[in-house]
PASE-869877 format. One record per residue (C-alpha): residue number from 1; residue in three letters; chain; x, y, z. Coordinates in Angstrom, 2 decimals. Layout:
BEGIN
n,res,chain,u,v,w
NUM,ALA,A,X,Y,Z $
...
This chain:
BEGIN
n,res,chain,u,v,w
1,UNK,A,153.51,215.34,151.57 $
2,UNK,A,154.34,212.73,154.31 $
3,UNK,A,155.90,211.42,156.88 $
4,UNK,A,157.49,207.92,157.60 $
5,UNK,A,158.26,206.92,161.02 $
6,UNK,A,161.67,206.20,162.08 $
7,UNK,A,163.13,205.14,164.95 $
8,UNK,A,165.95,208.11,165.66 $
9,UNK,A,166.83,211.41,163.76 $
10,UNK,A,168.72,211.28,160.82 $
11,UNK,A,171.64,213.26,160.99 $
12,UNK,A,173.92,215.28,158.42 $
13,UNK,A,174.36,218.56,156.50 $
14,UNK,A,171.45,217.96,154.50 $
15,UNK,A,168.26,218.07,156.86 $
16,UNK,A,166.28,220.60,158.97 $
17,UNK,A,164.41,219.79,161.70 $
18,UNK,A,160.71,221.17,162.96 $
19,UNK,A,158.26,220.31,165.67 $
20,UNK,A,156.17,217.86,165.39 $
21,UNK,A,152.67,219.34,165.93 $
22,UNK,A,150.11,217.24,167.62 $
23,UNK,A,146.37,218.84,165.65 $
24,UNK,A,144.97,218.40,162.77 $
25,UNK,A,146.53,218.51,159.15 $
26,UNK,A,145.42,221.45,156.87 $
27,UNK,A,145.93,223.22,153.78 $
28,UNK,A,144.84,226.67,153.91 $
29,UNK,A,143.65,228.48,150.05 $
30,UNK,A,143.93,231.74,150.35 $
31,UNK,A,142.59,234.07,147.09 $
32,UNK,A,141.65,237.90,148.24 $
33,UNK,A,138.82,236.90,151.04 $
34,UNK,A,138.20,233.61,149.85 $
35,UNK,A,140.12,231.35,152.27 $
36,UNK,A,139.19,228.07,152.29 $
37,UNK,A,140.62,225.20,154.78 $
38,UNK,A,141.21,221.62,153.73 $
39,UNK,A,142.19,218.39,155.69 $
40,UNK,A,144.68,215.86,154.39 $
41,UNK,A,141.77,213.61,153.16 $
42,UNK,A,140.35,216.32,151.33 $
43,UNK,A,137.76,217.03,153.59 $
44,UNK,A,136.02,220.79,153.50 $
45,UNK,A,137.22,222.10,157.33 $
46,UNK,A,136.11,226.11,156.58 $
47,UNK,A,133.40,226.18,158.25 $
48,UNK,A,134.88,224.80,161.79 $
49,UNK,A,137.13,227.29,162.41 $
50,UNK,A,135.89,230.70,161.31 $
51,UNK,A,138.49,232.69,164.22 $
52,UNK,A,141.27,231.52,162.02 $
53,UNK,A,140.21,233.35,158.64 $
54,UNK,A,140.62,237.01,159.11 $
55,UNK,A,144.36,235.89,160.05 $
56,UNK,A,144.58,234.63,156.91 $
57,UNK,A,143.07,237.23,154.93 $
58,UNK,A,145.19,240.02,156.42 $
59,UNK,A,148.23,238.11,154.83 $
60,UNK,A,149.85,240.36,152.43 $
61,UNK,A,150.18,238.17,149.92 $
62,UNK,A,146.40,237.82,148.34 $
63,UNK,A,146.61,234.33,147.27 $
64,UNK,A,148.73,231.58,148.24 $
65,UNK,A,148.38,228.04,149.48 $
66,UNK,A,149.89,226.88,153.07 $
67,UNK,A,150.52,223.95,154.20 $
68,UNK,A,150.38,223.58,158.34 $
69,UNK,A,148.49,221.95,161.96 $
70,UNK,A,145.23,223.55,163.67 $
71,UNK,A,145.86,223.16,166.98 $
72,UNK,A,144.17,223.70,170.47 $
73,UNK,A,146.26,225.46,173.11 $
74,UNK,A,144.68,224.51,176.18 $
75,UNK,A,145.77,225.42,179.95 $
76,UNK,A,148.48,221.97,179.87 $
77,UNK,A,149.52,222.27,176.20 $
78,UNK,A,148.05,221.40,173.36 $
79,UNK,A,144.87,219.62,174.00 $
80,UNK,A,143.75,217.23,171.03 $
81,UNK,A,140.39,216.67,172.54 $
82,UNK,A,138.82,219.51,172.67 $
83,UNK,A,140.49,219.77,169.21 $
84,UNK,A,138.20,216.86,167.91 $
85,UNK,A,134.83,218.31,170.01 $
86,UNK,A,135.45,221.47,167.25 $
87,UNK,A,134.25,219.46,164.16 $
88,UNK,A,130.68,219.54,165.69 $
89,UNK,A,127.60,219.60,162.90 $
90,UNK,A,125.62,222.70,164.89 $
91,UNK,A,126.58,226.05,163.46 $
92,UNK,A,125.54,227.59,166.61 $
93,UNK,A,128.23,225.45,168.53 $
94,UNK,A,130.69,226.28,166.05 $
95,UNK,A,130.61,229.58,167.00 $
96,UNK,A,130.38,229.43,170.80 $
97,UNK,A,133.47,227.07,170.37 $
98,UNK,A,135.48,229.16,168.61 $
99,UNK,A,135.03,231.58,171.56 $
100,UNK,A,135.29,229.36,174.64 $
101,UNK,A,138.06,227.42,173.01 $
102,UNK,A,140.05,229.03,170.22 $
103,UNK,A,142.21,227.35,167.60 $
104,UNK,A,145.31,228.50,166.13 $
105,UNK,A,147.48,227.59,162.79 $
106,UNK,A,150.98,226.78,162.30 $
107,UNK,A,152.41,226.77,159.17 $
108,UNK,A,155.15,225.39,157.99 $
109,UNK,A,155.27,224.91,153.78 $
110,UNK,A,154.56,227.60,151.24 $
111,UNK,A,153.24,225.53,148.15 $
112,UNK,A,152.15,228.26,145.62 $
113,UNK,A,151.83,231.92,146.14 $
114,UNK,A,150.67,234.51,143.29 $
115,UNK,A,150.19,231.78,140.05 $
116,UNK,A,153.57,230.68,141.07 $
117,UNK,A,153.57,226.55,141.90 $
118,UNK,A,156.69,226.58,144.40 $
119,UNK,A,156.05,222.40,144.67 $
120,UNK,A,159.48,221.68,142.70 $
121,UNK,A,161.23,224.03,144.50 $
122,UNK,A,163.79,222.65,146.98 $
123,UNK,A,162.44,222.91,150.98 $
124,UNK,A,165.28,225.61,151.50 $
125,UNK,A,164.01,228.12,148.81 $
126,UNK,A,160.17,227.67,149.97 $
127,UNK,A,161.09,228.18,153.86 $
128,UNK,A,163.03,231.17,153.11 $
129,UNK,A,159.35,232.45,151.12 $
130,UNK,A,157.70,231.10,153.92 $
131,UNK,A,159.26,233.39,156.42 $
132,UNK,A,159.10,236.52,154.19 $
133,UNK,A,155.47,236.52,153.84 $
134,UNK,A,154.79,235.55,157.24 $
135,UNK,A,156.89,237.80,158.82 $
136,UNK,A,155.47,239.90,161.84 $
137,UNK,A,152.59,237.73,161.64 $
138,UNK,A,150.14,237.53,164.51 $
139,UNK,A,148.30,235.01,166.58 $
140,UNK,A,146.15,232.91,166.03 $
141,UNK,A,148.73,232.38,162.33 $
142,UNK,A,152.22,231.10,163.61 $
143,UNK,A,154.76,230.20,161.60 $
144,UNK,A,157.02,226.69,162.66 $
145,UNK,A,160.56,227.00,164.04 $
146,UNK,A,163.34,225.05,162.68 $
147,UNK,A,166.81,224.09,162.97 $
148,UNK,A,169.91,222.40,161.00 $
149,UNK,A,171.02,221.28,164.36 $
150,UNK,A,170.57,217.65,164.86 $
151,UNK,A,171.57,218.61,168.89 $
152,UNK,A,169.13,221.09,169.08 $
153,UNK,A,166.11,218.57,167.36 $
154,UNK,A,167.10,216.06,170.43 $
155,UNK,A,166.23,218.08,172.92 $
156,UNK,A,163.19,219.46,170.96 $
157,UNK,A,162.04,215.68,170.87 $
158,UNK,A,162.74,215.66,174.99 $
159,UNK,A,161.54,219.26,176.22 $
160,UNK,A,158.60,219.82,174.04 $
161,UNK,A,156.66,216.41,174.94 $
162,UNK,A,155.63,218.79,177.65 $
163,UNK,A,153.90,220.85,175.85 $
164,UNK,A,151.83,217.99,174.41 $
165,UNK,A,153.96,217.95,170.90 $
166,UNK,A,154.17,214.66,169.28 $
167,UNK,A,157.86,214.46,168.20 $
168,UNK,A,160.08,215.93,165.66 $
169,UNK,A,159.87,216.00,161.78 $
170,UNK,A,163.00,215.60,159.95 $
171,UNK,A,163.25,217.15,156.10 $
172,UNK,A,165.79,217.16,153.51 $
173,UNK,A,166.97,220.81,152.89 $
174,UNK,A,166.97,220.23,148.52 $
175,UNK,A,164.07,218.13,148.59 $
176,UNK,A,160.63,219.18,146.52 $
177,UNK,A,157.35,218.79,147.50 $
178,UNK,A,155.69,215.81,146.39 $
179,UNK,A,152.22,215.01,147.27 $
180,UNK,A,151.36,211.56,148.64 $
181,UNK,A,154.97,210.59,149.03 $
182,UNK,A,156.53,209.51,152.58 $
183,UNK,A,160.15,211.81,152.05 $
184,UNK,A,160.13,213.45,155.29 $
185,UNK,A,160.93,211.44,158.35 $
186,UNK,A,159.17,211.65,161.65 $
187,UNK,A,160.12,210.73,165.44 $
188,UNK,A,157.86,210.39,167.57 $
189,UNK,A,158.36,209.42,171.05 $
190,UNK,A,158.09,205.19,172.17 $
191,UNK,A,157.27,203.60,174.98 $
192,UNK,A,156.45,200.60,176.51 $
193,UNK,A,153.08,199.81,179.10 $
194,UNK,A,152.17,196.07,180.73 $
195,UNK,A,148.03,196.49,180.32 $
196,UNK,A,145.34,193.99,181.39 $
197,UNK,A,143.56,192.53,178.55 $
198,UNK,A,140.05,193.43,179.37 $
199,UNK,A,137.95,192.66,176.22 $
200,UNK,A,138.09,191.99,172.47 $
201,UNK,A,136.55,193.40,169.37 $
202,UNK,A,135.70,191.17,166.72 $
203,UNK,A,137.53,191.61,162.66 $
204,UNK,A,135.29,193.14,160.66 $
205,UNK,A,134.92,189.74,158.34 $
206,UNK,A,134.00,187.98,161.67 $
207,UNK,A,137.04,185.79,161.70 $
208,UNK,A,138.86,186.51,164.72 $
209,UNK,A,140.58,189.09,167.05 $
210,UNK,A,140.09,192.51,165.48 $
211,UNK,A,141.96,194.07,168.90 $
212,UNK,A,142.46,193.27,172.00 $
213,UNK,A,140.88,195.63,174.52 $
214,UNK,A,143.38,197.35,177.69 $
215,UNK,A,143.03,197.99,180.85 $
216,UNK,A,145.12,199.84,183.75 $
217,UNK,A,144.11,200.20,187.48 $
218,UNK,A,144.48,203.22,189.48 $
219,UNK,A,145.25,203.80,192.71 $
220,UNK,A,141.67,203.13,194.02 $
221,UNK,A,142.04,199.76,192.34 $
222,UNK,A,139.57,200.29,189.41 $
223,UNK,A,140.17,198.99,186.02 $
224,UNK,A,139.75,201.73,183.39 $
225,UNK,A,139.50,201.23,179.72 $
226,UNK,A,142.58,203.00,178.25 $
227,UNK,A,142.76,201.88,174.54 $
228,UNK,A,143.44,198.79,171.80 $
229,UNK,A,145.90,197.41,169.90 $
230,UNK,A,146.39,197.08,166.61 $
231,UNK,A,145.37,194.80,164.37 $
232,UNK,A,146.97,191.03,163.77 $
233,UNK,A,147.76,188.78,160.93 $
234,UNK,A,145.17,186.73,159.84 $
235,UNK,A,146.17,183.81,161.56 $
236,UNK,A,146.80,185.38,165.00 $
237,UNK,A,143.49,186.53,164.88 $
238,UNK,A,141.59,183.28,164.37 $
239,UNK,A,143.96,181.59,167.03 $
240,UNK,A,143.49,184.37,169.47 $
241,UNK,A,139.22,184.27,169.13 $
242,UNK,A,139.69,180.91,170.40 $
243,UNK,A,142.22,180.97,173.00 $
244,UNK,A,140.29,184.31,174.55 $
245,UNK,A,136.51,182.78,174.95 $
246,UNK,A,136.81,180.50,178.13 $
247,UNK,A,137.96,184.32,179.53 $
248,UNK,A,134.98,185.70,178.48 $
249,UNK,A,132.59,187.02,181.64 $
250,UNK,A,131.98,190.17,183.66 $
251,UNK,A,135.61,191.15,185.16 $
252,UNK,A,134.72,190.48,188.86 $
253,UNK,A,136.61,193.96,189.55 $
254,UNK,A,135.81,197.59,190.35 $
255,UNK,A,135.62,199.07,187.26 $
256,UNK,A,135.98,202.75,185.66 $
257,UNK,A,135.70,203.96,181.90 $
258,UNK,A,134.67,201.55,179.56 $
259,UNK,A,134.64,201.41,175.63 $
260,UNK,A,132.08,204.01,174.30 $
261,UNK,A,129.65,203.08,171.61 $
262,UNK,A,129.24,204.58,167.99 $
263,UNK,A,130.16,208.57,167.73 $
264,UNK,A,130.45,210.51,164.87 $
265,UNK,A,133.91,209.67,164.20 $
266,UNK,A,133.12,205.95,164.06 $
267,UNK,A,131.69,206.77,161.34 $
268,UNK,A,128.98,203.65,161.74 $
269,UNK,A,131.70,200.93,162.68 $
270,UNK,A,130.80,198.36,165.11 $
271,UNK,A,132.37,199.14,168.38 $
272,UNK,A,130.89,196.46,170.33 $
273,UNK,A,133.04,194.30,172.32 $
274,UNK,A,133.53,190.80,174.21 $
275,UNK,A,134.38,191.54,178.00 $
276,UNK,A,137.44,189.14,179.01 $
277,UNK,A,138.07,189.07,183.15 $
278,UNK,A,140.94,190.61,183.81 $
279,UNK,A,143.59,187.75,184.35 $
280,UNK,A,145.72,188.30,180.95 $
281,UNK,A,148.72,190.79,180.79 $
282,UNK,A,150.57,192.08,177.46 $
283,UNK,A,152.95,194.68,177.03 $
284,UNK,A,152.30,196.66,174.32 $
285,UNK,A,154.24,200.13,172.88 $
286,UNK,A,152.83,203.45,172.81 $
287,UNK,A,153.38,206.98,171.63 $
288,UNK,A,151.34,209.11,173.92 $
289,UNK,A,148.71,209.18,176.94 $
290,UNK,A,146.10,211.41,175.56 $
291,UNK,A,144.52,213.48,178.84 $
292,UNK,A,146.39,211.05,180.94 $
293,UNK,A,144.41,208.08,181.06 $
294,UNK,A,144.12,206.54,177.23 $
295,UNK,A,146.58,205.94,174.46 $
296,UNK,A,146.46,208.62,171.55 $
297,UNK,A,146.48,206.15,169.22 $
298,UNK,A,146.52,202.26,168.63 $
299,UNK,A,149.01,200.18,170.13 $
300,UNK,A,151.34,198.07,169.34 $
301,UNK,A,151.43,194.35,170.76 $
302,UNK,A,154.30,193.47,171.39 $
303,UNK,A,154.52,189.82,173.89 $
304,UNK,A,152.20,188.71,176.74 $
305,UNK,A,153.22,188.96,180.40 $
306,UNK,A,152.34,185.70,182.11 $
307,UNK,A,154.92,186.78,185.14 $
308,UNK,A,152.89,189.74,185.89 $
309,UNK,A,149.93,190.16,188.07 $
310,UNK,A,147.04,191.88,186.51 $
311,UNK,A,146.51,194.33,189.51 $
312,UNK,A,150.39,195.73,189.04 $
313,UNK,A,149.40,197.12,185.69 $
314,UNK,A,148.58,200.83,186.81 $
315,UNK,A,148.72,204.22,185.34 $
316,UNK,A,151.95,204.82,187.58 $
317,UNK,A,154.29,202.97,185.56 $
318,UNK,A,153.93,205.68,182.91 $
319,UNK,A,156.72,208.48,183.48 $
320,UNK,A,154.93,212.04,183.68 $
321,UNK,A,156.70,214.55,181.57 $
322,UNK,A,157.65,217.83,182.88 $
323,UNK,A,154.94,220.77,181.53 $
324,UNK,A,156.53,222.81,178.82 $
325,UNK,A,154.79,226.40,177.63 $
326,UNK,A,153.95,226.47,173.84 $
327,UNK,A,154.52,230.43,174.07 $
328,UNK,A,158.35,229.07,174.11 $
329,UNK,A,158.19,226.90,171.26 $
330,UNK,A,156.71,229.67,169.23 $
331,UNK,A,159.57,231.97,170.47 $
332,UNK,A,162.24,229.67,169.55 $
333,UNK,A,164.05,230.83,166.15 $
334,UNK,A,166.53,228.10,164.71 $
């Protein structure tokens, strides 16, 4: 099941709230010792984290299907990076891996247990299942908190940004579980950034923008690469391709990280790209500043800057967030 962004949380008698958690998305098929983990795209993910299955085979119930987040508890929070270097090809790095850097699993959906389907049961009923079978379970298997208070969810949303979450998920408390269907409701925190526009990639059918590249100085005055936008409408693209070449060069500046080339989650894309200098500014919305210096995931354009200076577009007009332990999100009952 899945999620569609909103703005703010719904609020009412009718919906529960959990963290958002910022990992990847898993169902875990448990029958006896067979236990075998699978992303949302249906992609076989066993084999990555082998710490997480004698957790799930010391589950009292001997076959079941959960729906949940691996995530990476690192020394700030949860740490999606060293997340991603887990999916590595080498068995042998596998393993040392899941020493040096342990995952763990949060559930939070019970979708069959036994040759029961529980999928057309309403969210209440399969929580309340949920929490029976995983009750007094241990680490690395955690099972998600929740609450009815839409209060309580607000300052989840605030507080647990700290601790690297992504936001909160909002449910209906009589809804079923339907696969491929947007019926929950996610919030996930928005911000705003003025970048430089420091390159462009071409669309993949060669006619125009596919993004524009961004850029933030720090307080050395080097230009780092810290992500892209999303993609345009067909005509913004074409227009764009032209307006951008007479920037097209070597920036002139100091600069820091750069865009990387092909990697095994480009999955053979082109990532080249067409340096720009830096004279261009756009402000553009955000959700998150993965390991502090590039955006988690695309952004969003939202109008160019022509009042603004390139070189005042620094990493210091992005508010920290004040740490927050997972330990406590883990402890909190709703």
């Amino acid at each position: 099941m899945l999620a569609l962004i909103q703005p703010d949380l719904p609020a009412g008698d009718g919906w529960e709230y959990e963290p958002k958690w910022d990992g990847f998305r898993v169902l875990a098929y448990v029958d006896g010792d067979q236990v075998r983990l699978e992303s949302r795209g249906a992609r076989e993910m066993t084999r990555y984290f082998p710490e997480l299955l004698p957790g799930f085979r010391r589950l009292p119930s001997k076959r079941l299907v959960l729906d949940g987040e691996v995530i990476l508890i690192g020394p700030d929070g949860l740490d999606f990076d060293a997340l991603l270097q887990r999916v590595h090809p080498a068995d042998s790095r596998v393993r040392m891996l899941a020493e040096k850097t342990p995952v763990s699993y949060v559930a939070f959906d019970l979708l069959a247990i036994g040759n029961e389907d529980l999928r057309e049961r309403p969210l209440r009923e399969r929580r309340e299942r949920l929490e029976k079978e995983l009750a007094g379970v241990d680490p690395p298997l955690h099972m998600t908190p929740f609450t009815r208070d839409v209060e309580v969810a607000r300052r989840w949303l605030a507080e647990f940004e700290g601790a690297g979450l992504d936001g909160v998920i909002a449910k209906t408390w009589d809804q079923p579980y339907i696969a491929g269907k947007r019926g929950w409701v996610k919030i996930k925190h928005g911000r705003t950034a003025d970048c430089v526009v420091i390159g462009y990639r071409v669309a993949k059918d060669g006619n125009g923008i596919g993004a524009l590249l961004l850029g933030l100085y720090d307080d050395k005055q080097t230009l780092h690469y810290v992500g892209h936008t999303s993609s345009f409408d067909a005509a913004t693209r074409r227009r764009l391709l032209e307006e951008l070449q007479p920037l097209r060069g070597e920036s002139g500046v100091p600069m820091g990280r750069m865009p990387g080339g092909p990697s095994r989650w480009s999955r053979g894309r082109e990532t080249e790209h067409v340096s720009l200098r830096p004279e261009l500014v756009c402000e553009v919305s955000f959700d998150k500043l993965q390991s502090g210096w590039r955006f988690r995931h695309a952004t969003g354009f939202k109008r160019w800057r022509p009042d603004k200076p390139p070189e005042q577009c620094r990493f210091d007009q992005i508010d920290l967030v004040a740490r927050y332990d997972v330990a406590e999100i883990f402890a909190t009952r709703g």
